[in-house]
C-alpha positions in Angstrom: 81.8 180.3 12.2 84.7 182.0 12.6 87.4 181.8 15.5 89.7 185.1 15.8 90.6 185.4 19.6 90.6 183.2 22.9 88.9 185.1 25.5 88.8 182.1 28.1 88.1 178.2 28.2 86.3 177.3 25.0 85.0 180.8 24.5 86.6 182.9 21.4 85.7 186.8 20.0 84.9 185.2 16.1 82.0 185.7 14.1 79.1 183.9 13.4 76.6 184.8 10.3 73.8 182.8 11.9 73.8 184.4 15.2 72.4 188.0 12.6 69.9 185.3 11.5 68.8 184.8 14.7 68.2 188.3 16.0 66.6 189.3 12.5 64.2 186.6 12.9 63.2 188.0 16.2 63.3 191.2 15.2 60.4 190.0 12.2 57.4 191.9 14.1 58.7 195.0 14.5 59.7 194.8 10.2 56.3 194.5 10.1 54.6 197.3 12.2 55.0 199.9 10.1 53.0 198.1 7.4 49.9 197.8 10.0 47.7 200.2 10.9 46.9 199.3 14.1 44.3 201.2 16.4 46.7 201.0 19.5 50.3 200.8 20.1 51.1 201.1 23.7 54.8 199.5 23.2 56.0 201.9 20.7 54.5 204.3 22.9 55.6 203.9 26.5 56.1 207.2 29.1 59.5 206.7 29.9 59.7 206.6 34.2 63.7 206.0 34.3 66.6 207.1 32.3 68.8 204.8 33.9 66.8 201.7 33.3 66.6 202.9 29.6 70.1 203.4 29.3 71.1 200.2 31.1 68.2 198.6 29.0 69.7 199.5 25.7 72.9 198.4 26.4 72.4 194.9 27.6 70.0 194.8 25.1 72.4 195.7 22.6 75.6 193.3 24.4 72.5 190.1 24.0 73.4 190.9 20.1 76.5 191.6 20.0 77.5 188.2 22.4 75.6 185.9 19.6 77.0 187.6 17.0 80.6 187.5 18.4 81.6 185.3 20.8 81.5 181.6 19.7 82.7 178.4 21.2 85.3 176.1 20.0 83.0 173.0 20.9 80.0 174.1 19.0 80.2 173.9 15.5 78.0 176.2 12.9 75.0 174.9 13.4 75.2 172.0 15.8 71.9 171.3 17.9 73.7 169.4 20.7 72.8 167.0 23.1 71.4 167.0 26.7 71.1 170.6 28.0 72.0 172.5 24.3 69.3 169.9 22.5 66.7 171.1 25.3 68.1 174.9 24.9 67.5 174.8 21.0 64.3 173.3 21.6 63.4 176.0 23.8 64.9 178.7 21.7 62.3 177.6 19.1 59.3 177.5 21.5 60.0 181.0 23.0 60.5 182.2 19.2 56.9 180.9 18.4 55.3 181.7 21.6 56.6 185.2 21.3 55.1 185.6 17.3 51.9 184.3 18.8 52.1 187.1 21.3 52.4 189.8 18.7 49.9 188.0 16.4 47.8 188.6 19.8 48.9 192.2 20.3 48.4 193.7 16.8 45.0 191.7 16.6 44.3 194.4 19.8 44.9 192.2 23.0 47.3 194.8 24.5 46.9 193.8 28.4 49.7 194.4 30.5 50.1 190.2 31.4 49.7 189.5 27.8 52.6 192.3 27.0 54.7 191.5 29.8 54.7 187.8 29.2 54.4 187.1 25.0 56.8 190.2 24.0 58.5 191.6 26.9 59.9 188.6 28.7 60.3 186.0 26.2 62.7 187.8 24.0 65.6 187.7 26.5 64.4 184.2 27.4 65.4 183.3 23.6 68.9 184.9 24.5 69.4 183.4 27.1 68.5 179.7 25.5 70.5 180.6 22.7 73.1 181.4 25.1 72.8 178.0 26.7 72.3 176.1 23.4 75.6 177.2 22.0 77.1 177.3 25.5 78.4 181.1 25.4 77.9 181.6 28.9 78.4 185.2 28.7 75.6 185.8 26.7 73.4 183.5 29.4 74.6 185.9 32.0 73.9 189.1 30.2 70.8 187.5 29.1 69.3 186.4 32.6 70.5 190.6 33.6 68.6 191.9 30.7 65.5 189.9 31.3 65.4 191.6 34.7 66.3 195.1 33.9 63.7 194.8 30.9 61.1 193.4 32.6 61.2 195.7 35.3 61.4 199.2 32.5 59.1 198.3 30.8 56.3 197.4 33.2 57.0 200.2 35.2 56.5 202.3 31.9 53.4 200.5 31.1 52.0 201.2 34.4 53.0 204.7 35.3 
């Protein structure tokens, strides 16, 4: 973990390798998809209803990467689990990680219902933002995070249900 410039309190723009490890890991179902030949794919092929919650999607989307990739704090080192609140974020983290594989183990097996969509791959992926967020304390990313979940929620179900 590097530390290259104070932005405020503990918070510093720096680097940190395993924040990419984290989003690839997420990212491990969609490597996949191409390799499957599934029947249905309604995610990867959604009507678009709003350009503006797209646009605004993307780019929090985007800023979720970018703030655990970036920003690190000076109390958390490389790979410290914490205690209290951070110990129960990590913990989290991982639950919402596995909970959202079983979700796409669910979808490509064909269980593509809107509740089982909304809840195992459409919410749960900002929800492991934000709890990385809170884990390593970088409270912009849990603020950009809890905005994402909301804006993303909201796209896509209107998108699934149009």
């Amino acid at each position: 973990m590097v530390k290259w410039i104070k932005l405020f309190n503990n918070q510093y723009l720096g680097f940190w390798v395993l924040g990419i490890v984290l989003f690839a890991i997420q990212e491990i179902p969609y490597m996949i998809m191409p390799f499957l030949k599934l029947k249905s794919n309604p995610i990867m092929n959604l009507t678009e209803t709003s350009a503006v919650l797209d646009t605004l999607e993307k780019i929090l989307g985007s800023l979720c990467i970018a703030l655990i990739i970036f920003v690190v704090n000076q109390e958390t080192g490389f790979f410290d689990i914490g205690t209290g609140i951070q110990k129960i974020a990590f913990i989290s983290m991982i639950v919402v990680l596995l909970l959202n594989f079983l979700g796409w183990i669910l979808y490509f097996k064909g269980y593509q219902s809107i509740p089982i969509m909304m809840f195992f791959i459409v919410f749960l992926p900002p929800l492991y933002y934000i709890f990385i967020g809170l884990w390593r304390k970088n409270w912009i990313l849990v603020g950009t995070g809890i905005v994402f979940l909301l804006v993303h929620s909201t796209h896509v179900y209107k998108n699934l249900t149009s």
